[in-house]
C-alpha positions in Angstrom: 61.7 46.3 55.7 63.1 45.0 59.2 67.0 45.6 57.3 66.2 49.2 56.7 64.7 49.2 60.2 67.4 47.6 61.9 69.7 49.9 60.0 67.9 52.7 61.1 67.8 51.9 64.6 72.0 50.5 64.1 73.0 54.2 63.1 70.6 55.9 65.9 72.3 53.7 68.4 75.8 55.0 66.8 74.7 58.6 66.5 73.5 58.3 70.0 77.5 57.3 71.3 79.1 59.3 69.2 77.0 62.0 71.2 77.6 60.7 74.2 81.4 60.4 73.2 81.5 64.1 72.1 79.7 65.6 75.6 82.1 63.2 77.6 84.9 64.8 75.3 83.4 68.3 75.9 82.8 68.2 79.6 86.5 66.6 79.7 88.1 69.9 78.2 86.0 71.9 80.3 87.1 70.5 83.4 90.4 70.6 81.6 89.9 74.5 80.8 88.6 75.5 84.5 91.7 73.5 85.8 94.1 75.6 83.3 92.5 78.6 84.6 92.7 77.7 88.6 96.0 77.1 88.1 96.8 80.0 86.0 95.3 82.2 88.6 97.0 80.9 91.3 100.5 81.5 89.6 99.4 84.6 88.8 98.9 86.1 93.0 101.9 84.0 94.1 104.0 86.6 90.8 101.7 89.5 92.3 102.5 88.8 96.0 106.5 88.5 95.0 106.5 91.8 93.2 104.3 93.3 95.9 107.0 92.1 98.4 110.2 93.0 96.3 109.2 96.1 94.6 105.9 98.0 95.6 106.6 97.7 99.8 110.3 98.9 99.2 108.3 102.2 97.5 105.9 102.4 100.1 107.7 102.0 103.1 110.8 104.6 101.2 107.3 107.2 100.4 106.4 106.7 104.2 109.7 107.1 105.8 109.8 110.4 103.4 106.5 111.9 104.8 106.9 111.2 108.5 110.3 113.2 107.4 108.4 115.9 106.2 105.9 116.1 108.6 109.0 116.4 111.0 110.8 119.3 109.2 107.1 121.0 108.8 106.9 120.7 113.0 110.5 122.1 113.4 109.7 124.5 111.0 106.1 125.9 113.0 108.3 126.1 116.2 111.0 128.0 115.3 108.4 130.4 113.7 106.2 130.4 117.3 109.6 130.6 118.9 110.3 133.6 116.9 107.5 135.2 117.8 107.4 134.4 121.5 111.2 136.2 121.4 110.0 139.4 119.1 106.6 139.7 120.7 107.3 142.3 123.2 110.1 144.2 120.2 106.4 143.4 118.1 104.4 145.4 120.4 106.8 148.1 120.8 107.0 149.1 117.9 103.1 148.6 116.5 102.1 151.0 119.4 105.0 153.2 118.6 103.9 153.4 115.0 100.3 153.9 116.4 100.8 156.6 118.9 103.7 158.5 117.1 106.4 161.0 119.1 103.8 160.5 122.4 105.0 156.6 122.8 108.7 157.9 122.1 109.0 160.3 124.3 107.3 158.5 127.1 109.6 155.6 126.7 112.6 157.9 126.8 111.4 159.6 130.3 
């Protein structure tokens, strides 16, 4: 009976490294793995960051320069229309209180 027993215990002791083995083996890849991934990501911003700086702030800064553009051509635009009016407002008034008042206003402008 101590053979069987000592065989018994021989292959727990085994089973018990080859265990041990396998989590040392496991925890190994997942360091392994989480290193991979570090890595990975890290590669991954420094691509990001390079396109960001050769293609996407090219855009922005070509979308900006367009709208200050805009808004600048919208501004010359509202002058010229307040200009506009400043120089027709009297011509404006004229002739909305000629329109109003008839042959009354004409004939009072012609005396």
């Amino acid at each position: 009976m101590k053979p069987e027993i000592d065989q018994i215990i021989s292959c727990d002791e085994a089973a018990r490294a080859t265990v041990d083995s396998a989590k040392k083996e496991a925890e190994d890849l997942v360091a392994k793995a989480k290193q991979d991934a570090d890595t990975l990501q890290s590669e991954i911003e420094t691509r990001f960051s390079e396109i960001r700086k050769k293609e996407i702030a090219p855009i922005l800064e070509g979308s900006q320069i367009q709208a200050q553009e805009t808004i600048a051509q919208t501004e010359r635009y509202i002058q010229g229309l307040k200009d506009r009016v400043v120089l027709r407002k009297a011509q404006i008034v004229e002739d909305f209180i000629s329109e109003a008042l008839g042959e009354a206003w004409s004939q009072k402008r012609e005396s």
